[in-house]
N, C-alpha and C positions, 0 to 999 in steps of 0.2 A: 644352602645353595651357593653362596658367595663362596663359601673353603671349596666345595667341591673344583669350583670355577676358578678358583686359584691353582689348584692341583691340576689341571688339567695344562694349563699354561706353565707351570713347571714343568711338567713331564712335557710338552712342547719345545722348553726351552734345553732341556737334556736332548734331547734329539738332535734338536739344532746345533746345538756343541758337539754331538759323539757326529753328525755330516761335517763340520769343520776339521776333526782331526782326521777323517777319508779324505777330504778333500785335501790335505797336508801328505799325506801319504805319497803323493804321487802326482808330477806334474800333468801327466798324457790323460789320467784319470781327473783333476781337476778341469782341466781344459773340456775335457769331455764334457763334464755336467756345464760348463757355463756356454757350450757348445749346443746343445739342449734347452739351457734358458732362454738363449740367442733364438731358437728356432722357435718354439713357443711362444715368443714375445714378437717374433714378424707373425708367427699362424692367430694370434690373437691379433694382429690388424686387420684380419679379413673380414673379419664380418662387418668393422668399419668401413672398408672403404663399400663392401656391398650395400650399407646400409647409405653409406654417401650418394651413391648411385643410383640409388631404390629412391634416396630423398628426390637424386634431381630428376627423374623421373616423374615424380608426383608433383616437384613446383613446375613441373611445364604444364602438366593437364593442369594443376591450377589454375596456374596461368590463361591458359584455354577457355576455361570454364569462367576467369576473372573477367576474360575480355565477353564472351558473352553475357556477364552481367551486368558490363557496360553495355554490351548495347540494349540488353534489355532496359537499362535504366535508363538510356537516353530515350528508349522506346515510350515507356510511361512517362519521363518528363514531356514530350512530346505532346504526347496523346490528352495528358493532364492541360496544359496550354492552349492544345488544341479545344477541348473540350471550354475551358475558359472562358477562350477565344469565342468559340461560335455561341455561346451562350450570351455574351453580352452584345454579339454580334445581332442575334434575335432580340433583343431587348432595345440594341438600337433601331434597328428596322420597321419595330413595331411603332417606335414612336415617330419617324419620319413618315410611315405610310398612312400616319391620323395629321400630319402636317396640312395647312390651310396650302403650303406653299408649295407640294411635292407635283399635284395636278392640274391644280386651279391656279396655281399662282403664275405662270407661265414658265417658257422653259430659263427665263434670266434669272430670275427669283426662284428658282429650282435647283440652277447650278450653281449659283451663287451660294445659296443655303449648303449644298451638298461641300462646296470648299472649304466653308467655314468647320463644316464638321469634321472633313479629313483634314484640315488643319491641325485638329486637336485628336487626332488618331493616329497616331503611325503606324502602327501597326497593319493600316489597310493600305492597297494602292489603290482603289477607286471606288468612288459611291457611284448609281446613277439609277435613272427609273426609265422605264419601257411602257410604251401601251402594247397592247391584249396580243398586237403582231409580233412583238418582240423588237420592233421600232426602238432604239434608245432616245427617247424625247432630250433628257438632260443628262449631263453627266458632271464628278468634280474635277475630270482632267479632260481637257478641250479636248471638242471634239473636231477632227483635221477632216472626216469623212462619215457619210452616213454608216452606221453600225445596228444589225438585226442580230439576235440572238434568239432567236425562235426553234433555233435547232440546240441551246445549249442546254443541258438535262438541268440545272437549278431552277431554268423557266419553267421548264414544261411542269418540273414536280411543286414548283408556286402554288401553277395554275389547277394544277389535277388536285392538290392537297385543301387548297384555300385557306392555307396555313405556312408559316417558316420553313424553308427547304433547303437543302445544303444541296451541292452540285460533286461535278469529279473535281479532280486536279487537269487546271489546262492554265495554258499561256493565254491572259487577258489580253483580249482583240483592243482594246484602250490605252490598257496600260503596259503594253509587251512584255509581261513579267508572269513567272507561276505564282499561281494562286490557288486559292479554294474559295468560291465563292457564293456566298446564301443570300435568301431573297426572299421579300414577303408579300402576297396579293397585296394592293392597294383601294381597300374597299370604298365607295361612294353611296351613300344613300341603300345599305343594302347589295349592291351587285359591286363585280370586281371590276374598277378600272385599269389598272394597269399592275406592273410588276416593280416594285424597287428594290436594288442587288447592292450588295458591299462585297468587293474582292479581296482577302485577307493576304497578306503578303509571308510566300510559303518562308524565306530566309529566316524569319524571327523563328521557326523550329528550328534550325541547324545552331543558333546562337548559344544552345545549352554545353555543347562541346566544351568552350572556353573556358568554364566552367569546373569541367572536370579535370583540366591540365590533363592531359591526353600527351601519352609520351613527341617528341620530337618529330617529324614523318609522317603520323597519323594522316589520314584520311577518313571522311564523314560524310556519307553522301544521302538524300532521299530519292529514290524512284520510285515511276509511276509503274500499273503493270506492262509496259513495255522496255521498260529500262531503261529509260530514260530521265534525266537529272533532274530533278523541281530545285533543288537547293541541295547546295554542298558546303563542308568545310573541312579545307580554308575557301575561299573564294580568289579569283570570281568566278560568275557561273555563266556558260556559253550557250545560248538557248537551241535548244535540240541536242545537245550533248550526251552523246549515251557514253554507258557507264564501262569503266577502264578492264570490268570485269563479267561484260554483257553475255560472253559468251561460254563462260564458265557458268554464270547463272541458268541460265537458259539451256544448260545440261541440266540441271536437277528437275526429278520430278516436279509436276504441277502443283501438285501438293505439299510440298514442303514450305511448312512454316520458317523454321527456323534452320540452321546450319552455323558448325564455327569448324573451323580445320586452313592448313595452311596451302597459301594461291604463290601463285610466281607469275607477276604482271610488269613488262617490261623490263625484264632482267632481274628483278629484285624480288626475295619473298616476304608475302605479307600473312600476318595473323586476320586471317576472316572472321567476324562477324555477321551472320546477317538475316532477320528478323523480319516479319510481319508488323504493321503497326496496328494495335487492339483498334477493334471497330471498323475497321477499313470493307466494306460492300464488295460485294461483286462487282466486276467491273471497275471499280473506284479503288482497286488494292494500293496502299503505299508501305515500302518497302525502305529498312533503313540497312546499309553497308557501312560497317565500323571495318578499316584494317587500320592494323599497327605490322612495323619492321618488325619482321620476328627478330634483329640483332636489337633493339627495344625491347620486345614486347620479352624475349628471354635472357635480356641482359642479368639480371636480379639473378633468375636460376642459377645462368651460367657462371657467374661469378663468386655466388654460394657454393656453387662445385668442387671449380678451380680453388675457392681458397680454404676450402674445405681440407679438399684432396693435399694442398702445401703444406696446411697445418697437420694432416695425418703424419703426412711423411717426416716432418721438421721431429715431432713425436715420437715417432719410430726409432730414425735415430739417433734419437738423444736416449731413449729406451734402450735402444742394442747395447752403445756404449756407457751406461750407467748397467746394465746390466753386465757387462764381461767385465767392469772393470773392479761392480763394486759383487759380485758373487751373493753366493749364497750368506751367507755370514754379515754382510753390509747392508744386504738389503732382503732378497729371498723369507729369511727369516724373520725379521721385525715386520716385513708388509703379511706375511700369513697371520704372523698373531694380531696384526691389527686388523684384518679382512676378519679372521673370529671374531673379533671384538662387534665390528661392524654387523656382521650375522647374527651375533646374540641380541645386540642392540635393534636391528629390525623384525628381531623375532619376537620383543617385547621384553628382553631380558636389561633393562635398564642400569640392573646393578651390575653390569658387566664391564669391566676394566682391562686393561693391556697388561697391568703388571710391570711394564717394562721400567728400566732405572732413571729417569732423567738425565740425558745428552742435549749437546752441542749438534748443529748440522740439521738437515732439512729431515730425516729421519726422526731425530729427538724433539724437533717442533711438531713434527705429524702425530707422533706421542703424543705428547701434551692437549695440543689438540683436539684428539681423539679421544683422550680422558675427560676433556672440557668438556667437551661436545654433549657425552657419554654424563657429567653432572648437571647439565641445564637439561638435555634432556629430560632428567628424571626429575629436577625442578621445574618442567616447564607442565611436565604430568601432573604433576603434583598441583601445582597451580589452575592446572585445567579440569582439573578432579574438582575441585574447592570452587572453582566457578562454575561448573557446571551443579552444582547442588544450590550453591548460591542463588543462580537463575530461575530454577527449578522453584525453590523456597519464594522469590518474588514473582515467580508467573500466578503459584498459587495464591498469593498475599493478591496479585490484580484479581483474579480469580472472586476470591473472597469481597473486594469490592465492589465490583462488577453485580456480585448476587448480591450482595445487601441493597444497592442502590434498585434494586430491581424488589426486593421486596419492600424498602419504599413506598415504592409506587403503590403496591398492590395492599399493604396490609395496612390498616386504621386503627388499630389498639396497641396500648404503650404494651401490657406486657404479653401480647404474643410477637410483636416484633425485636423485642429481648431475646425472648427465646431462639425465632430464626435466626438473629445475629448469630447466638452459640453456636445454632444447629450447621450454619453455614461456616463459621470458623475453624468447625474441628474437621467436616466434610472438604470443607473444598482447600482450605487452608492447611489442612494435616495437622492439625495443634492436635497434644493430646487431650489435651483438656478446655473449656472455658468456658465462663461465668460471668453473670451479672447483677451487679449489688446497686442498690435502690437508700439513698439514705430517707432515714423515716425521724417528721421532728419528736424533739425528746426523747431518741433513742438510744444506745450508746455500739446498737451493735449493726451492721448494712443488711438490712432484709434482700437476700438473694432471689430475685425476678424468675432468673431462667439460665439453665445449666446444661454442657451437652459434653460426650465425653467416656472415655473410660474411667473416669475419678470422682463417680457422684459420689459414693460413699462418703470422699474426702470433704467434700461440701457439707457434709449434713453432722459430721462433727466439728467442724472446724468453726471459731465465731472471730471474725472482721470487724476492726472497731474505726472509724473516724477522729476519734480523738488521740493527741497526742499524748495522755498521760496515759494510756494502756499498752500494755506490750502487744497486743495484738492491733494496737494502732501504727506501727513502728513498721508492718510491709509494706509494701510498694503500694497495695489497693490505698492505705491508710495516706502513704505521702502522697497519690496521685489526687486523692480527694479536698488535705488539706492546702496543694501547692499549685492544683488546678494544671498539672503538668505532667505528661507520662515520666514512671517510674520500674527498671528493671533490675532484673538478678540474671546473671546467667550463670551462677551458680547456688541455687539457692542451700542446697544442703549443709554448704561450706558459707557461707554468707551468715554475719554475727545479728544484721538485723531482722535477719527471717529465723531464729533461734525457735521463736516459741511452735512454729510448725514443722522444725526437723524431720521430726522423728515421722510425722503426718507425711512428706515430703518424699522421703524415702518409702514408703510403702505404698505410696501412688505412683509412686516412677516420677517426679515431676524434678527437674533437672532448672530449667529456665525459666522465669515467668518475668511478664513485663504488664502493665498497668494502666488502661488510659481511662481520663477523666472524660465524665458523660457530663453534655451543658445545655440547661434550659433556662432560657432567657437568663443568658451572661451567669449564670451562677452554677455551679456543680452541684448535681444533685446524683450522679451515682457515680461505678466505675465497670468499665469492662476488661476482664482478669485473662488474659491468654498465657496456660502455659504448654511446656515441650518438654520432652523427654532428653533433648540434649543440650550439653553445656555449650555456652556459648552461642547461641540459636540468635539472638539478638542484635545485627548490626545498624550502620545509622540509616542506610538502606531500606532494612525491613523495617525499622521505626516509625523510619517519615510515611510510609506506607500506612503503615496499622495506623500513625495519628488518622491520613485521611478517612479510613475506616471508621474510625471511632469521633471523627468532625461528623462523616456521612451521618453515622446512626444519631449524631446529637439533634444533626439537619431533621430525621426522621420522630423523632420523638416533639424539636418545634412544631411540627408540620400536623402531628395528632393533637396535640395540647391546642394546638390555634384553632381546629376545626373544631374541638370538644368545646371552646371558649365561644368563640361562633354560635356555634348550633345550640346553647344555653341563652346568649342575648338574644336568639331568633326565639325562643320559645318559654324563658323565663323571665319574671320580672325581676331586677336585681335587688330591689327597696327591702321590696317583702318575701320574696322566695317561692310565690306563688307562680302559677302558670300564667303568660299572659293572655292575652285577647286575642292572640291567632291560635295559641296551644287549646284554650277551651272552645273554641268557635269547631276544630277540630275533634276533639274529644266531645262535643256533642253533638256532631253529625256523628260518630260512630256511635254513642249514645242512641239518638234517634234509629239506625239503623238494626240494634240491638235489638230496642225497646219495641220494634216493629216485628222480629222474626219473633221473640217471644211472647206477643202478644200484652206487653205489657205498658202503666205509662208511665210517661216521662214529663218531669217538670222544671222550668227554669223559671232563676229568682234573681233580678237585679236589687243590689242595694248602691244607693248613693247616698253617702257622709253629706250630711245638712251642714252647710253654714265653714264647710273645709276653707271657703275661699277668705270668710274675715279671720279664721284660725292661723292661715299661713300670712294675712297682712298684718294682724294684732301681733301675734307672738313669733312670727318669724319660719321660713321651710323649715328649720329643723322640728320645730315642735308639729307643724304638720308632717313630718316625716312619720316621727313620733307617734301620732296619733295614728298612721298609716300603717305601721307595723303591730303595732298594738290592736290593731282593731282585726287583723289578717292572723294574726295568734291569736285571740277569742274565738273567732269562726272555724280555727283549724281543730280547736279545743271544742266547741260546739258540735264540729263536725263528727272530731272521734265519740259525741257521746248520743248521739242520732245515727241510726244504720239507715235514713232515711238518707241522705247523702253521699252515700255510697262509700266508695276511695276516698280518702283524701285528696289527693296526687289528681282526682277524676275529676272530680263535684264542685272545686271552689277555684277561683283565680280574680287575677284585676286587670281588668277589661276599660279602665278608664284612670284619669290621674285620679279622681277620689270616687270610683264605681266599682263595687265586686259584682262578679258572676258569680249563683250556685245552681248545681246540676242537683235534680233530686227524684231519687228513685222511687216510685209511686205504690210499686208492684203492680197484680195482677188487680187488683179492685181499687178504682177511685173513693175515697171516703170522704 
């Protein structure tokens, strides 16, 4: 493929030479064609600049769309504040309307209290409480004049709920300021005394703006549903103040939530904004107006345009006249064969080259380049090939841990969780092969547990020794055992000290193999064998991995050896070998239960060693050990020669430090 791709760019490059000598031929004729390049090289600016166009097009509705996500975002920080707000607002309320001092205490020690606490609030402009008329008893900002509130919806919804109320948005009769303001019945003895209100102060929403650096101009306003100003920013805010854009509003349908498009208020146009705030009632609607200067709000586009549209043109021509000046031959020609090269190269054709001879000039660097470019490419493939197998090989290698540690858990015998290991190595790990060897003492050869694989055949001639003066001690299983440290080949066929399985090696397909030492209690007692069918399959990567694999399964074989060691002290005596006093206590309820469906009986016989206790103080525990043991091999010996005792393993144990139990089968007729 490469020659053909050579030849092809020759014969590209003959072309190019037999248009240079046309072009020599005649100046009206040369002129022409670069007359031609010249038009083609402005007809190819058009789609740019349409596409310039098209862009700035799309960064204004951005834009658009940017500003109403400001204001939606100021809408939710809002609402999130708000929501804040009124919650700790009810949590205060609650505990002021259980105060000794809010009703009883009179109205100095009322207002007093209530200062102290807007003291430590700013957030509020006034606390105060009311009796049942709406009478304001106390308040935390002096009171210059009697004040009823009987008509304001937070009251009346106190009263009707006899619970936490929120009210509209209005300008506090107290504190001449908008607010929002909640209130909680004040209960006494069972019934409701009065009312106490906290009025939230509306400006702490509009404080989120500053926040967002808001271009220069900006404007931020809330209104209520009459359009009228709670809080704005910048400030300050002039109370009754309706909004700069009341009457553009109040064209839109009733219904409309939301709206962004562009206003012209007082001579100037603005980017609109403007929103519904979440949760806002019937009646109690608040309403948020985000504008920005569109010479702002589209400065970004419009200058992405303009200098867009400069650098097109700067482009152009410098193109026209790089074009007419350098023709077909300077340039025409080498940019085609590099544009090929470019298209082979996107087309997956890696091996694909220019050809061209190394030069001087912005030309001969684009070459070079583009050759460069064209060898890391296919080195960067190449490396991305190799990692992505690599990754592959170690997702399966966690894979592979992942399941063993899971049969763990689940499996209680040393060799069926041998086995899994394999079965799960080859399955989920893709080894082709693997195996696990058990060293046996005074052996010289590893008794294989459990094997999983396309290569058992290979297993069942093959013999693995532990010791170092045999050649079949000399693989990797052999030095992981005596070096207590994995050991690999990744090439075993070619590999001098895996000689004596060559030939074995080769007709398994087994390419790689690597080696890890199995540990129960600190010592190595087997090895687990993984091999693959490709060379070099082993790096430090999948190493450290398999070690952990092969720590896991040592963790799992501790964990069954400890329970098997367990479950013998629970049930055997260590001295004598016999069962102990919970084992037989055991075995003869099911005895008894036996002896009962078969109708037959059962007899039990305690012996107690006379005189054991001057034996162990005369001559010392070991010789009453001695005597202990000896006397539990007679009775085991007695046992096997009486069928009136049943089992061995059933009928006798030691139930005491110097007491046996025996079980003794009666049959069907007491004699």
């Amino acid at each position: 493929m490469v020659v053909a791709h050579r030849s092809v760019l020759v014969a590209q490059r003959t072309t190019g030479v037999d248009g240079g000598r046309t072009q020599r031929d005649g100046r009206g004729r040369g002129q022409g064609l670069r007359l031609r390049l010249i038009l083609l090289v402005l007809l190819a600016f058009l789609p740019p600049v349409s596409l310039i166009l098209y862009n700035a097009h799309q960064e204004r509705l951005h834009t658009i769309a940017e500003s109403q996500q400001r204001a939606q975002q100021l809408v939710r920080q809002i609402s999130d504040v708000k929501s804040r707000t009124l919650h700790s607002l009810h949590a205060l309320l609650t505990v002021l309307a259980e105060s000794p001092d809010v009703l009883d205490g009179g109205a100095g020690r009322c207002a007093d209290l209530l200062r102290r606490v807007l003291a430590v609030e700013p957030d509020l402009a006034n606390l105060g409480v009311t009796d049942l008329h709406g009478n304001v008893l106390c308040s935390a900002e002096p009171l210059t004049h009697s004040v009823n509130v009987a008509d304001r919806a937070y009251f009346r919804r106190a009263l009707a709920r006899h619970d936490f109320a929120v009210g509209t948005y209005e300008v506090g009769r107290i504190s001449d300021v908008p607010v929002l303001v909640g209130a909680h019945p004040v209960p006494v003895v069972g019934r409701t005394r009065g009312v106490v209100f906290a009025a939230m102060k509306l400006d702490r929403l509009t404080s989120m703006p500053r926040d967002m650096r808001l271009p220069a101009g900006s404007y931020f306003a809330l209104h209520d549903s009459q359009h009228r100003i709670l809080a704005r920013y910048p400030g300050p805010l002039d109370l009754g103040e309706r909004s700069p854009v009341t009457n553009f509003l109040m064209s839109l349908p009733r219904a409309t939530k939301h709206y962004t498009g562009v206003v012209r208020v007082q001579g100037r146009r603005y980017l609109m904004a403007f929103t519904m705030l979440p949760g806002s009632e019937s009646g109690n609607k608040l309403h948020a107006v985000l504008m920005i200067p569109t010479n702002e709000a589209f400065a970004y586009a419009d200058g992405l345009t303009y200098r867009s549209l400069g650098l097109l043109a700067i482009a152009s021509i410098a193109v026209v006249l790089l074009a007419w000046s350098g023709g077909e031959i300077l340039v025409l020609r080498p940019v085609r064969r590099l544009k090929d090269v470019a298209g082979l190269l996107a087309a997956g054709r890696l091996d694909a080259r220019s050809g061209l001879q190394p030069s001087s000039g912005e030309i001969g660097e684009l070459t070079q380049a583009v050759d460069a470019m064209a060898d890391a490419l296919a080195k960067r493939d190449q490396e991305n090939q190799e990692q992505s197998r690599r990754i592959e090989r170690l997702n399966r290698t966690y894979h592979v841990l992942s399941a063993i540690n899971g049969a763990i858990i689940r499996i209680r015998d040393r060799d069926e969780l041998l086995r899994e290991a394999c079965r799960i190595a080859v399955e989920e790990g893709d080894f082709t092969f693997a195996w696990v060897g058990l060293v046996e003492p005074e052996q010289q050869w590893l008794k294989v547990i459990g094997h999983a694989g396309s290569a058992a055949e290979f297993i069942k001639n093959v013999h693995v020794s532990h010791r170092d003066d045999l050649p079949e001690g000399h693989g990797t299983a052999g030095r992981a055992l005596r070096t207590g440290a994995y050991a690999c080949s990744n090439d075993v066929v070619n590999d001098p000290a895996q000689e004596a399985w060559h030939e074995d090696f080769r007709k398994a397909g087994i390419r790689s193999i690597a080696s890890f030492p199995l540990y129960l209690q600190e010592r190595v007692v087997g090895v687990l064998v993984l091999n693959t069918s490709e060379i070099g399959f082993f790096d430090s990567e999948e190493i450290r991995l398999l070690e952990e694999v092969a720590a896991d399964t040592s963790l799992g074989l501790e964990h069954i050896e400890r329970e098997n060691h367990l479950s013998y002290l629970n049930n055997w005596d260590v001295l004598t070998g016999l069962p102990n006093r919970t084992l037989l206590c055991d075995r003869l309820d099911q005895a008894i239960e036996r002896a009962g469906r078969q109708e037959e009986y059962l007899g039990a016989l305690v012996i107690d060693l006379a005189n054991f206790a001057e034996i162990n103080d005369v001559m010392g525990r070991h010789v009453g050990d001695h005597v202990l043991k000896e006397f539990a091999t007679r009775l085991e010996r007695l046992a096997h020669q009486n069928e009136m005792f049943g089992n061995l393993n059933v009928g006798i144990g030691r139930i005491g430090s110097h007491a046996f139990g025996v079980l003794l089968n009666l049959g069907k007729a007491l004699e």
